[in-house]
ZAMARPA-805257 format. One line per field, with one value per residue (C-alpha): x negated, z negated, y; residue in one letter. Coordinates in Angstrom, 3 decimals, always signed. Each point is the difference from the previous one (the first is absolute). Example, Ala and Ser with C-alpha at 12.3 -4.5 7.8 and 13.67 -1.06 7.14 Angstrom:
% residues 2
px = -12.300 | -1.370
pz = -7.800 | +0.660
py = -4.500 | +3.440
residuo = a | s
***
This chain:
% residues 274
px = -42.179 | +2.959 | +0.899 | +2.095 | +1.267 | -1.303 | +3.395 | -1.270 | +2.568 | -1.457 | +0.534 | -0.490 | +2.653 | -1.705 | -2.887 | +2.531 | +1.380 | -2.882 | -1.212 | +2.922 | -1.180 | -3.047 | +0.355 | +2.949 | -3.020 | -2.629 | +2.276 | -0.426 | +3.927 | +1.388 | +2.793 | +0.055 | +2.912 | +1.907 | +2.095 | +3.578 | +0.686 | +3.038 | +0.312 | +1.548 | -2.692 | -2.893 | -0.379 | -1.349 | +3.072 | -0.775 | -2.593 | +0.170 | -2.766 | -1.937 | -2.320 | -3.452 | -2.683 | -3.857 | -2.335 | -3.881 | -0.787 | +1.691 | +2.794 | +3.735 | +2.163 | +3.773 | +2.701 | +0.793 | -3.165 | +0.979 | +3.436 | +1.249 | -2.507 | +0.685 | +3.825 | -0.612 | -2.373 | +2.231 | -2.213 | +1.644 | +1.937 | -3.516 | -0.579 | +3.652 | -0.374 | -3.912 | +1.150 | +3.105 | -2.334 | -1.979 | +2.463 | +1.523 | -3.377 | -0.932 | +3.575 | -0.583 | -3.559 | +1.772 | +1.981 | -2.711 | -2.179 | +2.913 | +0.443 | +3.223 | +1.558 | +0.883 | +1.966 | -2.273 | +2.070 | -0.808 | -0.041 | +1.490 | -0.150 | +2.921 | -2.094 | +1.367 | +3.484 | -0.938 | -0.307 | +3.068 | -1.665 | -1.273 | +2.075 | -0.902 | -3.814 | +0.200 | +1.718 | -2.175 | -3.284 | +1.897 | +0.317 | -3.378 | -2.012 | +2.944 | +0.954 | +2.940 | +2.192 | +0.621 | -3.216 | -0.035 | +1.090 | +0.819 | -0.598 | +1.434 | -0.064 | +3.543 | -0.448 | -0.266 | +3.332 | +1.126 | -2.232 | +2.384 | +2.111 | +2.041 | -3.374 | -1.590 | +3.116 | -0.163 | -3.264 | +0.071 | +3.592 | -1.965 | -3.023 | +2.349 | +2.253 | -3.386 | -1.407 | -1.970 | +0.524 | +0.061 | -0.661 | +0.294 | -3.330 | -0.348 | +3.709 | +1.210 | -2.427 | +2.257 | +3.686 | +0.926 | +3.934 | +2.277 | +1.514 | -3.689 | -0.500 | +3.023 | +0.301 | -4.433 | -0.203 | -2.730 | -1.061 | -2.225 | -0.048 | -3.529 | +0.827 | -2.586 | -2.736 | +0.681 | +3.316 | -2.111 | -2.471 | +0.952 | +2.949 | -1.933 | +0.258 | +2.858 | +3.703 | +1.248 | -2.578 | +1.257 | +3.428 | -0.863 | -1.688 | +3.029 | +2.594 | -2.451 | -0.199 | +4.131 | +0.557 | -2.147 | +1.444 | +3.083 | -0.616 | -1.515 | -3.752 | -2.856 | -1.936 | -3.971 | -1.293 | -3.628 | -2.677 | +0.465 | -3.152 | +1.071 | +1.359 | +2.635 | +1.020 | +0.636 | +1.946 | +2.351 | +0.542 | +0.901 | +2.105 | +1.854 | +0.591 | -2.770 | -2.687 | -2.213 | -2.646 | -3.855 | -2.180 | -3.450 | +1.116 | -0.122 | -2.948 | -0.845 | -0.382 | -2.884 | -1.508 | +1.366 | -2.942 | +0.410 | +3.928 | -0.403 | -2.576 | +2.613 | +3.250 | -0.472 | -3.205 | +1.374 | -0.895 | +0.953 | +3.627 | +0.874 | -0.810 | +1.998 | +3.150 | +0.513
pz = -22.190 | -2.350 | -3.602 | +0.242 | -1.380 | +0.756 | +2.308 | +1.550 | -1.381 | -0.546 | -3.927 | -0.462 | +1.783 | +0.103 | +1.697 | +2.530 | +0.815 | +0.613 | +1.934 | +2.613 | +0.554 | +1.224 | +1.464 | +2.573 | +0.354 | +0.955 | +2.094 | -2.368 | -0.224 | +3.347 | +1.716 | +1.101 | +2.359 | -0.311 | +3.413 | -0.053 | +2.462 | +2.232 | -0.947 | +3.510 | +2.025 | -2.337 | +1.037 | -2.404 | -0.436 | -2.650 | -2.906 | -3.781 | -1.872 | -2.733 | -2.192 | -0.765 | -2.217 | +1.435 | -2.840 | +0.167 | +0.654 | +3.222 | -0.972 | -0.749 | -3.099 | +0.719 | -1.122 | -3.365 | -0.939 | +0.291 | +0.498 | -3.502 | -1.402 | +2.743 | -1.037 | -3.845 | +0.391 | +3.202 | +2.600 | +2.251 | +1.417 | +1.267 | +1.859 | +1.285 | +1.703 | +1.093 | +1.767 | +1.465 | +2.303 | +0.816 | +1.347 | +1.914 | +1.297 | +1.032 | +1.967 | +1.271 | +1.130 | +1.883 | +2.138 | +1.201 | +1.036 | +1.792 | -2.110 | -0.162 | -3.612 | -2.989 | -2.999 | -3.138 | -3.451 | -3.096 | -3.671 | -2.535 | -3.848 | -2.374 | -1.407 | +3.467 | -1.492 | -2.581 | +3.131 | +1.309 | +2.833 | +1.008 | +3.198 | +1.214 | -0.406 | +2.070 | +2.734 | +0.151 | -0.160 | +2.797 | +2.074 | -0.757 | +1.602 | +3.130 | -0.323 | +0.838 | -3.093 | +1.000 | +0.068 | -3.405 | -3.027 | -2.873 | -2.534 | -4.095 | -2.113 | -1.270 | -3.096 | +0.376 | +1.067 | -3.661 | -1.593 | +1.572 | +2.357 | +0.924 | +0.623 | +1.691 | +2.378 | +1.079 | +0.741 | +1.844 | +1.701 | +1.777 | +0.803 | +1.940 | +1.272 | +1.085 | +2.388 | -2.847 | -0.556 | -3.469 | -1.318 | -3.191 | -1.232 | -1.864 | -0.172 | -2.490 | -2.745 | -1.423 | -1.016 | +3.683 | +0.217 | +3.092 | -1.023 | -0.524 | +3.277 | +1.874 | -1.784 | +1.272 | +3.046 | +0.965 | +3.466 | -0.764 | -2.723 | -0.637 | -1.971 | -2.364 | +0.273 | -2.815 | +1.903 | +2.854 | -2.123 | +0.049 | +2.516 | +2.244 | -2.163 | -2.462 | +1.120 | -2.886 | +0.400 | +3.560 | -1.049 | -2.298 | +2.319 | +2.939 | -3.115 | -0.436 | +3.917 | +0.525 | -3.212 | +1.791 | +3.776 | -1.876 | -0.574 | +3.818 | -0.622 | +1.564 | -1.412 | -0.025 | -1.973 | -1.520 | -0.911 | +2.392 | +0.232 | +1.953 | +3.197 | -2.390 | -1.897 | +4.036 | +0.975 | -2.289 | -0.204 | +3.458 | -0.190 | -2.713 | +3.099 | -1.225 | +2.066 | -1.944 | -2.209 | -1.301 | -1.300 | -0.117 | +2.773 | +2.414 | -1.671 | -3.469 | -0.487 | +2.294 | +0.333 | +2.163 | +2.910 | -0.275 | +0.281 | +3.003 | +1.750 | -0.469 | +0.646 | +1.903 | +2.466 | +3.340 | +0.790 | -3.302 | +0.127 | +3.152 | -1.737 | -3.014 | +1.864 | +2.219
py = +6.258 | +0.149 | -1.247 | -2.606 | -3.354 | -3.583 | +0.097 | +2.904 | +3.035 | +3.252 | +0.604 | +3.761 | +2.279 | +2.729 | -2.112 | -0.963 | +3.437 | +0.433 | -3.093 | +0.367 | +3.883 | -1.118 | -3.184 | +1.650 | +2.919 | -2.465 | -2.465 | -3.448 | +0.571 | -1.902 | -0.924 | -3.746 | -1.268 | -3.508 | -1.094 | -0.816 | -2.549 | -1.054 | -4.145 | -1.186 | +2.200 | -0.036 | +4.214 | +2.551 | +2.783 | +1.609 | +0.546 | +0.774 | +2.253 | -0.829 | +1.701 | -1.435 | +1.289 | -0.622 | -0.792 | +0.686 | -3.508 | +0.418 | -1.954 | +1.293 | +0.038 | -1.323 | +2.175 | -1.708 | +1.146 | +3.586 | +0.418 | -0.421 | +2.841 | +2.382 | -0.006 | +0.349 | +2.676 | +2.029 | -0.190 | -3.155 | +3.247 | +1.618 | -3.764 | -0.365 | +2.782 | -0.533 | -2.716 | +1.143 | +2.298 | -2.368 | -1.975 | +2.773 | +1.438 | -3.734 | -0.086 | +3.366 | -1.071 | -2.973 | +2.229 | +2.379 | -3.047 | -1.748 | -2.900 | -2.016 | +1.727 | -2.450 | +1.225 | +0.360 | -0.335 | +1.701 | -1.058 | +2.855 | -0.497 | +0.785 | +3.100 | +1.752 | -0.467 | +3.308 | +2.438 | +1.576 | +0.732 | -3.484 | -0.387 | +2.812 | +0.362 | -3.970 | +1.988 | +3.064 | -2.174 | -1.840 | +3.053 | +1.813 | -3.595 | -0.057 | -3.458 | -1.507 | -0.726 | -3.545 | -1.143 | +0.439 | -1.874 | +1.100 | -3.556 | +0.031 | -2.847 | -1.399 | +0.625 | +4.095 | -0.238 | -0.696 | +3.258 | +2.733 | -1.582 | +3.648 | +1.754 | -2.531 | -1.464 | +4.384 | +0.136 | -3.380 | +1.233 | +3.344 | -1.669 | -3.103 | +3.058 | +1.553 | -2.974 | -1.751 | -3.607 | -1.031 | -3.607 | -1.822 | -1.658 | -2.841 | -1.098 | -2.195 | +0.907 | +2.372 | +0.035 | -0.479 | +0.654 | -0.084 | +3.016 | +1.851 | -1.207 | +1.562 | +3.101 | +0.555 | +1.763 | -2.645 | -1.266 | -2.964 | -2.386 | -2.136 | -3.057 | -0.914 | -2.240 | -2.045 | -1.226 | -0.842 | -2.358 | -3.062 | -0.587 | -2.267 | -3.050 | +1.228 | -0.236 | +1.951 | +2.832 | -0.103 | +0.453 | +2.545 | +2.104 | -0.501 | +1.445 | +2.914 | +0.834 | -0.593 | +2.949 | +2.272 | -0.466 | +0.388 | +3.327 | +0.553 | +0.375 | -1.223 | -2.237 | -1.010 | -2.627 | +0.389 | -2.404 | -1.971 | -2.244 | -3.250 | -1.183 | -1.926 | +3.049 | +1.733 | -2.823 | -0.459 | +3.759 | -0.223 | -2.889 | +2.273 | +2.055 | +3.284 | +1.051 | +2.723 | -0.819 | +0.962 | -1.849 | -1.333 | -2.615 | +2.583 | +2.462 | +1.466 | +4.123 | +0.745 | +3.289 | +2.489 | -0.591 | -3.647 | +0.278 | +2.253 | -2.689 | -2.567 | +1.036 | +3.480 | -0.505 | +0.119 | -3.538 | -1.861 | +1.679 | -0.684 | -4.080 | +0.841 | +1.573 | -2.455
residuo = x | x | x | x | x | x | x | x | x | x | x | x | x | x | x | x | x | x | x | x | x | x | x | x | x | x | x | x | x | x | x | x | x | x | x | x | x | x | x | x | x | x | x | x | x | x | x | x | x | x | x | x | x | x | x | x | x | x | x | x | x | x | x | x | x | x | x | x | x | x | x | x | x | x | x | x | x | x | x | x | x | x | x | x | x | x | x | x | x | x | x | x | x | x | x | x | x | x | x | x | x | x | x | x | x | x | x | x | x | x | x | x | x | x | x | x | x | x | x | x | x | x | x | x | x | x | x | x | x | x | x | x | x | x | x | x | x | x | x | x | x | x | x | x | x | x | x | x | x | x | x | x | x | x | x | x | x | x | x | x | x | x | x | x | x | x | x | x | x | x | x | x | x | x | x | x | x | x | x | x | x | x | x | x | x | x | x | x | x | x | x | x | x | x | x | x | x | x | x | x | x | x | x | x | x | x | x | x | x | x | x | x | x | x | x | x | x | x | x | x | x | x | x | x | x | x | x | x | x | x | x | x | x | x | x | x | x | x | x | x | x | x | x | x | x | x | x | x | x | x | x | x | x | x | x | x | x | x | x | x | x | x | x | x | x | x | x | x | x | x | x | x | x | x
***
């Protein structure tokens, strides 16, 4: 379908530009949904989006495949946005069928950080689809933080003031700071998955991962933890006295109709919320 590498990266920018056009046009662009779970109840409350790619042999690329190209060559903004309304027309859909709501969060890239007007396109987009503003997320990575902190702790500080919740991806693969972290208006911190890995059968990487969680409840967050793939890994995060995770122990990013089958038909969430 595409040029691209034996990894799978499209390696003419032009070729993606133009790629992305039509894939969004013909629908092979989609939004896939990954549960966040409450440990102690094992409920759904919440869901992240992700992007996915469909391929002609039915099957879909991951993000790392495209990701990368779609920032060098501009066009990640295009996406960010692509699937920003998709999450907010799925939400909206929700409500006019009756379905108990869950909040859908929202990756952004750092190429948002070169528009003045970022905050307030998220708002308007917000307010064109009717959704309530805190049923949406608004998800960075930690490491934006450090490309224009002033710009970016703004934009962050209307959208929070505004009824967004904003959350920190992928903490602790950055320069993570205490004082980064209190100055941010941020709602929700999400603790790598790399500091998960591993502290069922290591003490220290236990440890390690309890120092992490104390810095940020110093600075009164909330905090998930992702990649959470075994019943270990949920205990001991609950014996370290946290309760939010995601993770393929509890499901990997299904499609949109299959998240809605599991979590939101009538009969399976009455299951799930109890």
């Amino acid at each position: 379908m595409y040029n691209t590498t034996p990894e799978g990266h499209i390696i003419n920018l032009d070729r993606a530009r133009c790629a992305l056009a039509a894939a969004l046009q013909s629908g092979e662009v989609e939004m896939f949904l990954q549960p966040k779970f409450s440990l102690t109840e094992r409920r759904i409350i919440g869901a992240e989006a992700l992007t996915r790619w469909k391929k002609q042999d039915g099957g879909y690329a991951l993000p790392s495949e495209f990701i990368p190209v779609l920032e060098e060559c501009g066009n990640i903004v295009e996406l960010d946005y692509y699937i920003y309304m998709m999450a907010l027309s799925v939400i909206k859909k929700w409500e006019i069928e009756g379905r108990n709501l869950l909040p859908i969060s929202v990756n952004f890239s750092r190429a948002h950080l070169k528009d003045d007007d970022f905050a307030k396109k998220v708002i308007k987009i917000s307010d064109y689809y009717g959704v309530a503003r805190n049923l949406v997320g608004i998800e960075i990575t930690e490491t934006i933080l450090h490309d224009d902190n002033k710009k970016l702790i703004s934009d962050l500080a209307t959208l929070q003031k505004a009824g967004f919740k904003i959350s920190i991806d992928d903490f602790g693969t950055g320069y993570s700071s205490l004082d980064l972290l209190l100055e941010a208006p941020v709602d929700v911190v999400k603790i790598d998955k790399k500091f998960v890995k591993g502290i069922g059968h290591s003490r220290t990487k236990r440890d390690y991962l309890e120092g992490i969680a104390h810095l940020v409840g110093i600075a009164q967050k909330d905090i998930i933890f992702e990649g959470v793939e075994t019943e270990r890994q949920a205990s001991v995060i609950l014996e370290l006295g946290y309760n939010k995770a995601q993770g393929f122990l509890f499901d990997r990013p299904v499609s949109v109709k299959e998240f809605e089958y599991k979590y939101l038909s009538f009969d399976n969430f009455s299951k799930l919320m109890a």
